[in-house]
Backbone of each chain as ProteinMPNN parsed JSONL, in Angstrom:
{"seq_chain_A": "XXXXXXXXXXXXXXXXXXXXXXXXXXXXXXXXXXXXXXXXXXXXXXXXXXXXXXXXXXXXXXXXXXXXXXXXX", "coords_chain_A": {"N_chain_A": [[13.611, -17.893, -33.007], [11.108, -19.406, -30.987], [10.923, -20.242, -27.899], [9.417, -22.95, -26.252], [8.388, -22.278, -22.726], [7.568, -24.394, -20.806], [7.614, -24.599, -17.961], [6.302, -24.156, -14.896], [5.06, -22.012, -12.41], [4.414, -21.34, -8.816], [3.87, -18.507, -7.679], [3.038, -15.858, -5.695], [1.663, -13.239, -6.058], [0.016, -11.337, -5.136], [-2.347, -11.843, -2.555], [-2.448, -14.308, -2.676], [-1.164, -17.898, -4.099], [-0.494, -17.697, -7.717], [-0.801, -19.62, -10.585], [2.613, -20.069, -12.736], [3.881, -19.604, -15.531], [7.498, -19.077, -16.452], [8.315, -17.075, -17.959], [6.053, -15.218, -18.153], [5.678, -14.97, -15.596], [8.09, -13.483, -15.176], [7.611, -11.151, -16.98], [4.965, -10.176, -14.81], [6.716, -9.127, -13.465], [8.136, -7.283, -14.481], [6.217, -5.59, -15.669], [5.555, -4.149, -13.229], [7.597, -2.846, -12.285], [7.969, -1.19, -14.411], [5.774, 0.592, -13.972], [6.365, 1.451, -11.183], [8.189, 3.141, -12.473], [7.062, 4.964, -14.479], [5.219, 6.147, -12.54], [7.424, 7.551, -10.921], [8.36, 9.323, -13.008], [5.961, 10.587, -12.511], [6.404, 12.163, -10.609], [5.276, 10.997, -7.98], [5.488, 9.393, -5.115], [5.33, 7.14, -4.34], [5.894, 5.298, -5.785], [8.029, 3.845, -4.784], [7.157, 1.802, -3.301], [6.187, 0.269, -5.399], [8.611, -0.559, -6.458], [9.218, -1.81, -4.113], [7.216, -4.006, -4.428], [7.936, -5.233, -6.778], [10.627, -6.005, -5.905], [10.007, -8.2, -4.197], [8.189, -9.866, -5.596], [10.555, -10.867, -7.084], [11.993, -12.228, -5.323], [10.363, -14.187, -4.774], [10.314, -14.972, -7.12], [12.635, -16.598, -7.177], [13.084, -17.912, -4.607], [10.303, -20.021, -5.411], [12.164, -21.004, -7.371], [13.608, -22.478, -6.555], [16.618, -21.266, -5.841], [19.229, -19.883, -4.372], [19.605, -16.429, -4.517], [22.237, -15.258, -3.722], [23.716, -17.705, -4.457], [24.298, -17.025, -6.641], [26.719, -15.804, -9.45]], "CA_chain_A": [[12.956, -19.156, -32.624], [10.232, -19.349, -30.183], [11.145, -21.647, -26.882], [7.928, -22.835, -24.972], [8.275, -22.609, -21.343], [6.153, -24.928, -20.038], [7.858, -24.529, -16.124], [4.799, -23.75, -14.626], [5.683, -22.132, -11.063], [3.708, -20.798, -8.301], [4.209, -16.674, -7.532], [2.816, -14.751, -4.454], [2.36, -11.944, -6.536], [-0.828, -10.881, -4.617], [-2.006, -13.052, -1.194], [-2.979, -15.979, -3.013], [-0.393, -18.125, -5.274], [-0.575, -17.858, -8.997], [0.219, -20.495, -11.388], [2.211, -18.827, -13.867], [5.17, -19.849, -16.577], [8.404, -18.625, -16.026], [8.14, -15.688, -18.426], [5.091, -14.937, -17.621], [6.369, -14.28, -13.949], [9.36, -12.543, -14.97], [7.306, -10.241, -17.164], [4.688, -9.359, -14.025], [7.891, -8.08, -12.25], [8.597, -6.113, -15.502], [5.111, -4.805, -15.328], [6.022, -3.605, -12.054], [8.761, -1.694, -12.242], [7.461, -0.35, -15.395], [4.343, 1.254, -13.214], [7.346, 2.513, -10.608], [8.931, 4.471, -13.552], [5.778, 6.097, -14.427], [5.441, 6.875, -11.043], [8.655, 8.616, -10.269], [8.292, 9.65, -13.482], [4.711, 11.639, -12.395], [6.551, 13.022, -8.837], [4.24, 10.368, -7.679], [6.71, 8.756, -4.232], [4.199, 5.357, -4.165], [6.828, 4.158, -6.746], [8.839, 2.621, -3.855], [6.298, 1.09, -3.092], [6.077, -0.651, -6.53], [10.003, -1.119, -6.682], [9.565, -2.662, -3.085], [6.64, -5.384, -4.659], [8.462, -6.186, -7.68], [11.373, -6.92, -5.18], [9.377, -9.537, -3.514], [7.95, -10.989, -6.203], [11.647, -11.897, -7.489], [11.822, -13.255, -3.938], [9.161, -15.6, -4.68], [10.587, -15.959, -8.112], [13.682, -17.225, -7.252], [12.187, -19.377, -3.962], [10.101, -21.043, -6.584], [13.006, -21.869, -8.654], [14.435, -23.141, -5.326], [17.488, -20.673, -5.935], [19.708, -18.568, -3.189], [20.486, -15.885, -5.177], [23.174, -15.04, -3.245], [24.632, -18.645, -4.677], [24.6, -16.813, -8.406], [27.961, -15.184, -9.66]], "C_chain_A": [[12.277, -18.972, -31.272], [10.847, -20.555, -29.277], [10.088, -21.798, -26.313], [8.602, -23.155, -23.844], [7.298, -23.023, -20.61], [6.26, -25.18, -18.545], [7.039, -23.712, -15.806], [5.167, -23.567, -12.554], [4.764, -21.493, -10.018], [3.787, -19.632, -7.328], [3.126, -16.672, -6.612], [2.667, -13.696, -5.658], [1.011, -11.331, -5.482], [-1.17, -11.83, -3.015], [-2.267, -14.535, -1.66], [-1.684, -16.277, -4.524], [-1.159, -18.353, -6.592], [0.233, -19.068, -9.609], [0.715, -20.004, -12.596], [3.669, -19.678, -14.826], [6.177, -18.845, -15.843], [8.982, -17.123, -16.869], [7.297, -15.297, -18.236], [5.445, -14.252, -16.441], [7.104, -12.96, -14.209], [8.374, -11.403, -15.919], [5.775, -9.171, -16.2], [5.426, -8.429, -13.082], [7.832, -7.079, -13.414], [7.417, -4.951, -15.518], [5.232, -4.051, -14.125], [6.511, -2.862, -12.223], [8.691, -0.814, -13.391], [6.359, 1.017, -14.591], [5.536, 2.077, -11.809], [7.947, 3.767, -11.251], [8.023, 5.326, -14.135], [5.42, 6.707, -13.489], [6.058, 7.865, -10.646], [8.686, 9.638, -11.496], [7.249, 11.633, -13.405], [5.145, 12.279, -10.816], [5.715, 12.282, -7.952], [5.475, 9.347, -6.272], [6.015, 7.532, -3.873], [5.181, 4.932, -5.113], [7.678, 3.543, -5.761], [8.236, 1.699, -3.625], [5.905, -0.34, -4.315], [7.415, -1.583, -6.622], [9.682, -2.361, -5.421], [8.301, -4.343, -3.277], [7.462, -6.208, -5.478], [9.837, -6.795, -6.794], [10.495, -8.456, -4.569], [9.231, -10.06, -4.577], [9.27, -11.631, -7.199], [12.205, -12.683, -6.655], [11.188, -13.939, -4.37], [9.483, -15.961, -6.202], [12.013, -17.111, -7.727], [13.506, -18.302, -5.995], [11.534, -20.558, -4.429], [11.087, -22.34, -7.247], [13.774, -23.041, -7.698], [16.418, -22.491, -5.422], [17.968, -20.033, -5.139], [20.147, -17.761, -4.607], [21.811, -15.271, -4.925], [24.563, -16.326, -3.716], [25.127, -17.949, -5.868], [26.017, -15.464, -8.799], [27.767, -13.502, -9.38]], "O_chain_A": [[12.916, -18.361, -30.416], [11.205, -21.626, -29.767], [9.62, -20.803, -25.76], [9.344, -24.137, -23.804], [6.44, -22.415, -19.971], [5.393, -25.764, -17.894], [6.954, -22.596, -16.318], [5.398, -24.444, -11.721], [4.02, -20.803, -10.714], [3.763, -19.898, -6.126], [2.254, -17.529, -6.76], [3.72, -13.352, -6.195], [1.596, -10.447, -4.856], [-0.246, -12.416, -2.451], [-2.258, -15.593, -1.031], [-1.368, -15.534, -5.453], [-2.198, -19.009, -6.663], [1.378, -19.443, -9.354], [-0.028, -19.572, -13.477], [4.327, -20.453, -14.131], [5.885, -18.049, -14.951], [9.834, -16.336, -16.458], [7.711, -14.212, -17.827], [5.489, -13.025, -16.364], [6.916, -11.835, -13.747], [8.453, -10.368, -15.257], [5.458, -8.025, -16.519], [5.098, -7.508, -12.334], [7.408, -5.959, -13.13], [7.609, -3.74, -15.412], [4.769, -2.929, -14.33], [5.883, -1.816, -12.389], [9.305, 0.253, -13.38], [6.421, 2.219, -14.85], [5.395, 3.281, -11.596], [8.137, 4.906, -10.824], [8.331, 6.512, -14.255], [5.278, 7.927, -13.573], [5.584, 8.88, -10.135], [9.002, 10.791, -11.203], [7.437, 12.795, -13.766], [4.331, 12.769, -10.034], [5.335, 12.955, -6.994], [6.295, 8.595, -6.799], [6.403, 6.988, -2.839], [5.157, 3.701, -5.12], [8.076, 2.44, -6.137], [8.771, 0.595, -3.734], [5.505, -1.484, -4.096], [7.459, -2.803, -6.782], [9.838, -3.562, -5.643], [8.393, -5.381, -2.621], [7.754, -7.385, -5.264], [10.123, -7.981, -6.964], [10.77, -9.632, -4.809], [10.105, -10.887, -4.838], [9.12, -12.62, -7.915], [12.834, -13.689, -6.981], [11.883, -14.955, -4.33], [9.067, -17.031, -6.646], [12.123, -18.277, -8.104], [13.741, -19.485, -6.244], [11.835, -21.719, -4.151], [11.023, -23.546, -7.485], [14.316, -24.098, -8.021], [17.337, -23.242, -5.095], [17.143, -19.178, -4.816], [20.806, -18.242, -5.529], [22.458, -14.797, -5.859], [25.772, -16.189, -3.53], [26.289, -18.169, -6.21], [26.019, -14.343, -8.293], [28.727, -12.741, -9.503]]}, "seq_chain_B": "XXXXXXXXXXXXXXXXXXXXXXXXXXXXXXXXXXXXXXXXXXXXXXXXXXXXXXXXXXXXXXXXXXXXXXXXXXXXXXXXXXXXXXXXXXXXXXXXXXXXXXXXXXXXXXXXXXXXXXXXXXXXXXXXXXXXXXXXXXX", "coords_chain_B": {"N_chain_B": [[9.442, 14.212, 2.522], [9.259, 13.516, -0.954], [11.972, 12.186, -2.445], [12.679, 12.588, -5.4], [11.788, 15.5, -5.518], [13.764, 16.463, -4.836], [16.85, 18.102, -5.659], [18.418, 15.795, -7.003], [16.754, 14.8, -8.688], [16.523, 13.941, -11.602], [18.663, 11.602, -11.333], [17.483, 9.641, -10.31], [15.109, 8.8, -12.184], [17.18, 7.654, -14.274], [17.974, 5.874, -12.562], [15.442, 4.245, -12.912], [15.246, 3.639, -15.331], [17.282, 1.865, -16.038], [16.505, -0.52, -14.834], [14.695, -0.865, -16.264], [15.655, -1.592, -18.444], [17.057, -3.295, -17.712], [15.46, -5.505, -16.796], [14.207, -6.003, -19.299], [16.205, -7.64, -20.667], [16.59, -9.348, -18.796], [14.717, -11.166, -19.559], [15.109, -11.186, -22.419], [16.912, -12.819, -21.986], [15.733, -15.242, -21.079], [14.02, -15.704, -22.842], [15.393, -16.577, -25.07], [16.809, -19.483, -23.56], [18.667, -18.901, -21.873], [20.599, -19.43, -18.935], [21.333, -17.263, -17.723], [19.755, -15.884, -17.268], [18.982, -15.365, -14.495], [20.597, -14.584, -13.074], [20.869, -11.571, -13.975], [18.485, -11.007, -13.079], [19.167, -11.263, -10.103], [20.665, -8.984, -10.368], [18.594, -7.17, -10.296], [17.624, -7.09, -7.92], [19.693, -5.983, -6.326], [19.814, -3.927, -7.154], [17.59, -2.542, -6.765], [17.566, -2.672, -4.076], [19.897, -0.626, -3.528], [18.98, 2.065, -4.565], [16.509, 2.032, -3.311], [17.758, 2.341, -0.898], [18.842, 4.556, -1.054], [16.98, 6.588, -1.936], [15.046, 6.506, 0.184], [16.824, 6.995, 2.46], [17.275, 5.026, 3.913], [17.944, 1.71, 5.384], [17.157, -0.934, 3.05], [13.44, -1.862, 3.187], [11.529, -4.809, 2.39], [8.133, -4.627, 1.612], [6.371, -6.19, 3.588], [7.22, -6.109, 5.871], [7.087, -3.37, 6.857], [5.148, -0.742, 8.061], [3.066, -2.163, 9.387], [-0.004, -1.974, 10.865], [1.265, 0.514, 11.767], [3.148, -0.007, 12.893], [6.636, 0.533, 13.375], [8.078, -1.642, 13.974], [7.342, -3.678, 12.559], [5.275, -6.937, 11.206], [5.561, -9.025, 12.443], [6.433, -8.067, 15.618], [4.205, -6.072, 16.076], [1.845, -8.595, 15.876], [0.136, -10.026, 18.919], [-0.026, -13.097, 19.8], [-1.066, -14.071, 22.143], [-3.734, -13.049, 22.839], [-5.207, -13.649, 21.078], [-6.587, -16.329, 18.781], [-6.376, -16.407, 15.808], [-4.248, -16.747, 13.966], [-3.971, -15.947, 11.751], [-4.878, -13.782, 10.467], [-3.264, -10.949, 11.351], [-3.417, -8.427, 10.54], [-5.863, -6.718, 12.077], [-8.253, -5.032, 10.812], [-10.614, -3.078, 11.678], [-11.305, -2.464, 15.214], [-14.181, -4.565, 16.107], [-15.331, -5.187, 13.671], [-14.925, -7.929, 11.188], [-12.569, -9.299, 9.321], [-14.17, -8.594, 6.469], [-15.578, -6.929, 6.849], [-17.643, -6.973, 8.53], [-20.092, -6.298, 10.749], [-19.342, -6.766, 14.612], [-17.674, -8.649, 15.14], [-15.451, -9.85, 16.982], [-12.316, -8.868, 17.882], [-10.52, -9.647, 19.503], [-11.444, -11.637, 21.441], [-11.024, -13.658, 24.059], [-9.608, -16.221, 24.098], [-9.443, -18.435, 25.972], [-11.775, -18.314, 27.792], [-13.645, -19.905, 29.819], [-16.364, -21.2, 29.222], [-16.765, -21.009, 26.801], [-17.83, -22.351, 24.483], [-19.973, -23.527, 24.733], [-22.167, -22.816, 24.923], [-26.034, -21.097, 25.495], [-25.864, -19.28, 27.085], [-26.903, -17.003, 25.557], [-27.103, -13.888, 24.788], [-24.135, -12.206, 23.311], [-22.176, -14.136, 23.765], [-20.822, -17.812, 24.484], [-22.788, -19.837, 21.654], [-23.699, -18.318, 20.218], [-21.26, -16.878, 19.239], [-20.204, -18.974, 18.126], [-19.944, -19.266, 15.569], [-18.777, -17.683, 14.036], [-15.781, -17.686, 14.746], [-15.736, -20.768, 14.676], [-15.483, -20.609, 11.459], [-13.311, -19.155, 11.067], [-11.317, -20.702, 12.239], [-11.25, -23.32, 10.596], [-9.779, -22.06, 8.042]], "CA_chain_B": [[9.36, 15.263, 1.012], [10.009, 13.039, -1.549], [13.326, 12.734, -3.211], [12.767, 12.98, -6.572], [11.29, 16.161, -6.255], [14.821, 16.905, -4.972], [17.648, 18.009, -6.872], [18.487, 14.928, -7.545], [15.51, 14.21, -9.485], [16.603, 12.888, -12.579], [19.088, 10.589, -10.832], [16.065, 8.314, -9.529], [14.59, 8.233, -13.524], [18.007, 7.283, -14.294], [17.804, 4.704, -11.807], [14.359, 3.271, -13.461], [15.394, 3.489, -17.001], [18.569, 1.199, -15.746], [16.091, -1.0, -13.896], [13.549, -1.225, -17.31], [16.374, -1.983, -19.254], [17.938, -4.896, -16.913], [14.317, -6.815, -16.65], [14.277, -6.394, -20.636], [17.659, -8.093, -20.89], [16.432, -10.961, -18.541], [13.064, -11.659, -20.436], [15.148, -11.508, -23.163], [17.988, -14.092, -22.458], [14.836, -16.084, -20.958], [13.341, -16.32, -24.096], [16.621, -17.272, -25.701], [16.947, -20.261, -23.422], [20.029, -18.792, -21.476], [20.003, -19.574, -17.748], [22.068, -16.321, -16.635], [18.638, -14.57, -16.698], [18.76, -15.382, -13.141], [22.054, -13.269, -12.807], [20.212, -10.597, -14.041], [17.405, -10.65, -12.246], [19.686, -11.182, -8.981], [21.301, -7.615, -9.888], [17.767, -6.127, -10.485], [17.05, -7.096, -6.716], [20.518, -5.561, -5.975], [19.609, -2.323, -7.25], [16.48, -1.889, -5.885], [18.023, -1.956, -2.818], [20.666, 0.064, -3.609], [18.204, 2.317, -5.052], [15.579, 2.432, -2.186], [18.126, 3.364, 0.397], [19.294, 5.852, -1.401], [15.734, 7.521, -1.769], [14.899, 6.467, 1.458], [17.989, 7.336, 3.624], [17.755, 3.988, 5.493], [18.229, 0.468, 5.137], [15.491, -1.185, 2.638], [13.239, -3.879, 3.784], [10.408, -5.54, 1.778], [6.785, -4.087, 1.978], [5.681, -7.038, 3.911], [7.883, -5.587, 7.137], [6.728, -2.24, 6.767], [3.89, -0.429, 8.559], [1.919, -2.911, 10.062], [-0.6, -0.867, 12.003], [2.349, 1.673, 11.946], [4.147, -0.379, 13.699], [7.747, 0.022, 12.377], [8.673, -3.039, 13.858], [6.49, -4.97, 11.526], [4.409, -7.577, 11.639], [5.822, -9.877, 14.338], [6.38, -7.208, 16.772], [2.522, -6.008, 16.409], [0.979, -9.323, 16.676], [0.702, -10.913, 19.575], [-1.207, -14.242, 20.026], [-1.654, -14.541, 23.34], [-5.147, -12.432, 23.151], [-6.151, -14.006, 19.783], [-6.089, -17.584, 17.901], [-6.507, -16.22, 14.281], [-3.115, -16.2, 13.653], [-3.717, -15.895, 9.818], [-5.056, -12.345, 10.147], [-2.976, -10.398, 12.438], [-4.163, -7.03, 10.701], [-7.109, -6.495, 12.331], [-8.669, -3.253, 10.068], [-11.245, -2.186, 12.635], [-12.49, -3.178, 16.075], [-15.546, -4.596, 15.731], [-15.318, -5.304, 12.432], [-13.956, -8.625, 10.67], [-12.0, -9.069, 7.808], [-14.762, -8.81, 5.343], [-16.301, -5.805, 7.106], [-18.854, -7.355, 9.251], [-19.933, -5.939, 12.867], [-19.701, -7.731, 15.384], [-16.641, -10.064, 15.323], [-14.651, -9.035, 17.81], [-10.848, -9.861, 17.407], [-9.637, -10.093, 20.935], [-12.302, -12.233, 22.73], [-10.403, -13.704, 24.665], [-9.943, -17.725, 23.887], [-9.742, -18.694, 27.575], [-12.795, -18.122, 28.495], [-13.937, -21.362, 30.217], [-17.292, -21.842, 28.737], [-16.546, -20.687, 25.194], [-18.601, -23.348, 23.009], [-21.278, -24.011, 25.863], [-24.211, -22.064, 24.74], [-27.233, -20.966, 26.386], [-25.867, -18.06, 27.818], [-27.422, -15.506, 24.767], [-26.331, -12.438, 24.483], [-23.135, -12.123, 22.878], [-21.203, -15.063, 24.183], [-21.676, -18.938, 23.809], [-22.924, -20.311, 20.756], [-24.174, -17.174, 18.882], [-20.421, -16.885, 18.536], [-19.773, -20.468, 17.322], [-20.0, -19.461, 13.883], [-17.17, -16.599, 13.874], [-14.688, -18.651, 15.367], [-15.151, -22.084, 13.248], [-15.077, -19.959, 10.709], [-12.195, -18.222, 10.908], [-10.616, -21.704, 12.272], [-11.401, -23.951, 9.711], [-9.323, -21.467, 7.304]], "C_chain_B": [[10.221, 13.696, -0.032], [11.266, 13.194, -2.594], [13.734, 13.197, -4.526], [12.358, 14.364, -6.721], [12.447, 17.467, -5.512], [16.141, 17.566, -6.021], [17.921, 17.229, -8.233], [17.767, 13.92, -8.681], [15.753, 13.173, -10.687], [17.692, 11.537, -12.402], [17.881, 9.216, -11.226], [15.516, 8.001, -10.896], [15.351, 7.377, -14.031], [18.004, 5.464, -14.101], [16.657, 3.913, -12.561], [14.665, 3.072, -14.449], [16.438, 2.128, -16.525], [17.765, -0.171, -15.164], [15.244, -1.944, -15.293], [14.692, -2.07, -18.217], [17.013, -3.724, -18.692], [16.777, -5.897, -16.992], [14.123, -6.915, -18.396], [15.519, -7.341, -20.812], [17.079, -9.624, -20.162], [15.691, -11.327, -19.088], [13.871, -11.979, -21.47], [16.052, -13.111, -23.592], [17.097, -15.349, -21.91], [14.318, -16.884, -22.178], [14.37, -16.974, -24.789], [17.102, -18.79, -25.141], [18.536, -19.938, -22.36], [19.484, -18.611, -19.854], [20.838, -18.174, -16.944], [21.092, -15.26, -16.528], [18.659, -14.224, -15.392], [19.852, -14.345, -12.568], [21.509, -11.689, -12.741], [19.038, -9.794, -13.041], [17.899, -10.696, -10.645], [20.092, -9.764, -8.989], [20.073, -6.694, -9.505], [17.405, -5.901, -8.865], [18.579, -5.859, -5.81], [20.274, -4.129, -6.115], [18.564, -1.763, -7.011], [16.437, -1.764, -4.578], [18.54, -1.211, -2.65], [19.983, 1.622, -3.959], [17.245, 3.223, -4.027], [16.477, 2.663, -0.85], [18.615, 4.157, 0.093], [18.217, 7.12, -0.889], [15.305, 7.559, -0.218], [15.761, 7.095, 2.783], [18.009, 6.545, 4.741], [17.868, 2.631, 4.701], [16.702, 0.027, 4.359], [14.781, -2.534, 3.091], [11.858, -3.938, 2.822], [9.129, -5.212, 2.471], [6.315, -5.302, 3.715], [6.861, -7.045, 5.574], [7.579, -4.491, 7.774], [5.274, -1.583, 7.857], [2.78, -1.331, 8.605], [0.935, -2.238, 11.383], [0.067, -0.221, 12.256], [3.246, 1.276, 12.31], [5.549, -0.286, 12.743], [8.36, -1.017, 12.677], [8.18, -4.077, 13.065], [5.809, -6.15, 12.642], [4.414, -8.511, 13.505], [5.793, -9.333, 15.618], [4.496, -7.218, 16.714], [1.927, -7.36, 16.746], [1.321, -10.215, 17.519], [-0.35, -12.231, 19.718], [-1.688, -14.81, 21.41], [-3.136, -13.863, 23.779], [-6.408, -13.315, 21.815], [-5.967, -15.313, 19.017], [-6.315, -17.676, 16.602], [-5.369, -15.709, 13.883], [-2.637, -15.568, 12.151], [-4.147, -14.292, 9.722], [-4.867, -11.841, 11.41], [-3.27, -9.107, 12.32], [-5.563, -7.135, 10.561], [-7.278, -5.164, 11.419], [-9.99, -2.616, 10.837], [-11.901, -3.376, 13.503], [-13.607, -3.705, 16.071], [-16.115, -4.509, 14.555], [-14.173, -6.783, 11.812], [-13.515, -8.434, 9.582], [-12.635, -8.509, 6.96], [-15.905, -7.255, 6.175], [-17.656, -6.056, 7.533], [-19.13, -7.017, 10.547], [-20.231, -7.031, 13.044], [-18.847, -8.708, 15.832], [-15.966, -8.512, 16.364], [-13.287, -9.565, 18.308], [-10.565, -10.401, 18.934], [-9.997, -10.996, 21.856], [-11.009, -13.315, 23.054], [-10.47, -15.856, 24.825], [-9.874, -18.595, 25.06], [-10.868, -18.988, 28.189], [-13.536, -19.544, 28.439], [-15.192, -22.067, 29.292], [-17.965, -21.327, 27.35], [-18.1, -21.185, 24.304], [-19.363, -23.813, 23.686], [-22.398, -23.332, 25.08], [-25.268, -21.738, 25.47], [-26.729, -20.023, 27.155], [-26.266, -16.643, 26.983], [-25.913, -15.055, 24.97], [-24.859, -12.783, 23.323], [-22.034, -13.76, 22.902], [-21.553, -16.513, 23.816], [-21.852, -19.349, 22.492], [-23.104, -19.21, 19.368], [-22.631, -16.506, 18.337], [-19.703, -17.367, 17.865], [-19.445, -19.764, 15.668], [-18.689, -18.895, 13.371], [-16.459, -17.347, 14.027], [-14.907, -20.192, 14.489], [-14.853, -21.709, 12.17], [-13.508, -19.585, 10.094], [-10.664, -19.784, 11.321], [-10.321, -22.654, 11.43], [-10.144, -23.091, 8.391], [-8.012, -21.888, 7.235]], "O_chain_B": [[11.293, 13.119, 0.153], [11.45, 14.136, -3.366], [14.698, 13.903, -4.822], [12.432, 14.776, -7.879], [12.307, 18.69, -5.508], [16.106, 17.307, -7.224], [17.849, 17.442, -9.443], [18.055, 12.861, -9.239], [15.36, 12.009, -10.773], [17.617, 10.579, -13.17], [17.672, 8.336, -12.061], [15.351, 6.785, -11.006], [14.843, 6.311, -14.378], [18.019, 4.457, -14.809], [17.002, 2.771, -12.863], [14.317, 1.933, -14.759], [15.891, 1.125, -16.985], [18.575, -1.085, -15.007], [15.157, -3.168, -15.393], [14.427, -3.207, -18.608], [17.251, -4.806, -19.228], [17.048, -7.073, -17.235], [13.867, -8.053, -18.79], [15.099, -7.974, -21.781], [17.095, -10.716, -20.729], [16.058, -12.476, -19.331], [13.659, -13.141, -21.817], [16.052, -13.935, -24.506], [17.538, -16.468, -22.173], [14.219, -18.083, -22.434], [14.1, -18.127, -25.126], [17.729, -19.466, -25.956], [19.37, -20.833, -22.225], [18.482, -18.001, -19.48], [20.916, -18.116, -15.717], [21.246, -14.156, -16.004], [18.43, -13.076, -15.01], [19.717, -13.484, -11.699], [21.648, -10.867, -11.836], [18.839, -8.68, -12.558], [17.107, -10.198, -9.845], [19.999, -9.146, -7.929], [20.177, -5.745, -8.728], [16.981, -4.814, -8.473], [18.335, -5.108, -4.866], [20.527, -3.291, -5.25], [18.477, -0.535, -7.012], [15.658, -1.07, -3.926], [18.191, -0.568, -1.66], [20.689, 2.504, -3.471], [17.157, 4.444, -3.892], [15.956, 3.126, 0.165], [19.061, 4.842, 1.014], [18.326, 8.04, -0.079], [15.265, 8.598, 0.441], [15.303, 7.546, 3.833], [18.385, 6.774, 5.891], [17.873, 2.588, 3.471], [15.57, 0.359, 4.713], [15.192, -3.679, 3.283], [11.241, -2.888, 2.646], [8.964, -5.431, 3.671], [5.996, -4.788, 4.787], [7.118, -8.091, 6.169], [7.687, -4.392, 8.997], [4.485, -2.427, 8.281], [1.744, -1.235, 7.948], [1.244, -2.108, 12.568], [-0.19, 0.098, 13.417], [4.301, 1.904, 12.226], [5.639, -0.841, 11.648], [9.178, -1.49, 11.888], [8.643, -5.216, 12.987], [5.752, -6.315, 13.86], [3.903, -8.602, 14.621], [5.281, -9.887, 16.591], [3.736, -8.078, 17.16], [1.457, -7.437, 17.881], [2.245, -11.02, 17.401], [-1.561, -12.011, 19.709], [-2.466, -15.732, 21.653], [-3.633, -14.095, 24.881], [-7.623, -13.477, 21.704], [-4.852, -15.31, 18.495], [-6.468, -18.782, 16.084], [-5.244, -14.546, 13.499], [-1.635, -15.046, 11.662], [-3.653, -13.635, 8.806], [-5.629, -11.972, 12.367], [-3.433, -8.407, 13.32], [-6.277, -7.44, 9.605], [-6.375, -4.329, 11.391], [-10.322, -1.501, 10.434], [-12.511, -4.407, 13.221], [-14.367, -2.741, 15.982], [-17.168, -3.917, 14.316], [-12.949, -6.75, 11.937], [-13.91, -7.544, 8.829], [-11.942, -7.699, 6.344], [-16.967, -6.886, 5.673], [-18.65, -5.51, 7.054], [-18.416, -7.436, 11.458], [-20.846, -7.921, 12.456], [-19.122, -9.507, 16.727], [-15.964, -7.284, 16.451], [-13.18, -10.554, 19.034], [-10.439, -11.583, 19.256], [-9.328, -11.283, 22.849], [-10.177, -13.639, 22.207], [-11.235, -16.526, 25.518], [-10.43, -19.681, 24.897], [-10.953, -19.852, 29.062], [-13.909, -20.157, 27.439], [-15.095, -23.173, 28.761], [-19.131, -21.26, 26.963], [-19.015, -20.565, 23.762], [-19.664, -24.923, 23.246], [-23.519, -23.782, 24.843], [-25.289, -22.498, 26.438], [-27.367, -19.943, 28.205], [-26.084, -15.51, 27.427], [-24.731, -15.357, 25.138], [-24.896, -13.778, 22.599], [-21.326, -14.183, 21.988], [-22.434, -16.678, 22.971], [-20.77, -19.208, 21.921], [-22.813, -19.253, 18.173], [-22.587, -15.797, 17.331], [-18.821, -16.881, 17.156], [-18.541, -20.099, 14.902], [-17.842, -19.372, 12.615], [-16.431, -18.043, 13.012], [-14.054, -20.538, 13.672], [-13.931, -22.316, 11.624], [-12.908, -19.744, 9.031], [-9.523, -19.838, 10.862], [-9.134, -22.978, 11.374], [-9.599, -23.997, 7.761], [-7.235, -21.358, 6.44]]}, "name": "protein", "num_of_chains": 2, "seq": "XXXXXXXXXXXXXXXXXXXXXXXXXXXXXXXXXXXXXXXXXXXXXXXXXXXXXXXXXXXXXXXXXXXXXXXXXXXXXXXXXXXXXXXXXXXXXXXXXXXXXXXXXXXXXXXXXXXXXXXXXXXXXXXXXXXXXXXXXXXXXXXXXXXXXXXXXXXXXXXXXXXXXXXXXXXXXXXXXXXXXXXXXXXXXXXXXXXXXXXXXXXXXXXXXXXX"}
């Protein structure tokens, strides 16, 4: 079964906010860290660099959500 | 030298496969309607720290701390505002050059200067710099 997520949130992923769904979001982080693992993959050491965006932008996902993640189990 | 192209090499793949797999897992209990995606996605941040100080051999901090004009103190350290009132772009990318790669702006003038927005003094100063400066204020 298909769920629509129509939480419509606004990501930093670049300098200007995006309006984006909440899968949507979570799959530009995935895109991310996908493009790190090809990276490290190619001996290529700019993949921190990727790991260290998609960190942020789960910073700015979970700011969004208005979440500490530090509150979550 | 980077680390992967250490011993340790396949560690660090390791590490990404573990990383690909955890953001599949939250997408997926997303789509399912289950709110412990967020759990998930709290560890993924956990292990990319865990992760990047490994590779690194120091404490990790978020790009947006990092080499600011080299500076390793980051941003705040480098800029200071007491030379400049464009606080929105503290990396300057060349003297005599604005944001957008235009001669002629010149970051540091110095906002003090008594008869700023007077005009009629040419050259450089005065009005023919009005434009830069509302510009960049208005923003």
């Amino acid at each position: 079964m298909n769920i629509v997520h129509d939480n419509v949130m606004k990501v930093f992923f670049q300098k200007h906010p995006v309006d984006l769904d909440e899968l949507t979001a979570i799959k530009m982080i995935h895109k991310k860290i996908e493009s790190a693992e090809k990276k490290c993959k190619e001996g290529d050491s700019s993949y921190l660099d990727d790991l260290a965006k998609s960190y942020e932008m789960t910073e700015d996902y979970f700011s969004e959500l208005d979440v500490n993640p530090a509150s979550l189990l | 030298m980077a680390p992967f192209k250490q011993s340790g090499s396949s560690k660090y793949r390791e590490y990404m496969n573990q990383l690909i797999h955890k953001i599949h897992q939250a997408e997926e209990m997303l789509l399912s309607g289950d709110d412990r995606h967020l759990e998930e996605l709290k560890e993924i941040m956990q292990m990319i720290e865990q992760y990047t100080n490994e590779a690194k051999g120091h404490k990790f901090e978020p790009m947006q701390y990092q080499n600011v004009q080299g500076n390793p103190q980051g941003q705040q350290a480098f800029f200071d505002n007491r030379y400049t009132d464009y606080p929105e772009y503290p990396q300057m990318p060349n003297r005599g050059r604005d944001i957008r790669g235009h001669i002629g702006y010149v970051p540091y003038y110095p906002p003090y200067y008594p008869f700023f927005n007077e005009g009629g003094s040419g050259g450089t100063r005065g009005e023919s710099r009005q434009g830069y400066n509302n510009e960049y204020r208005t923003r």
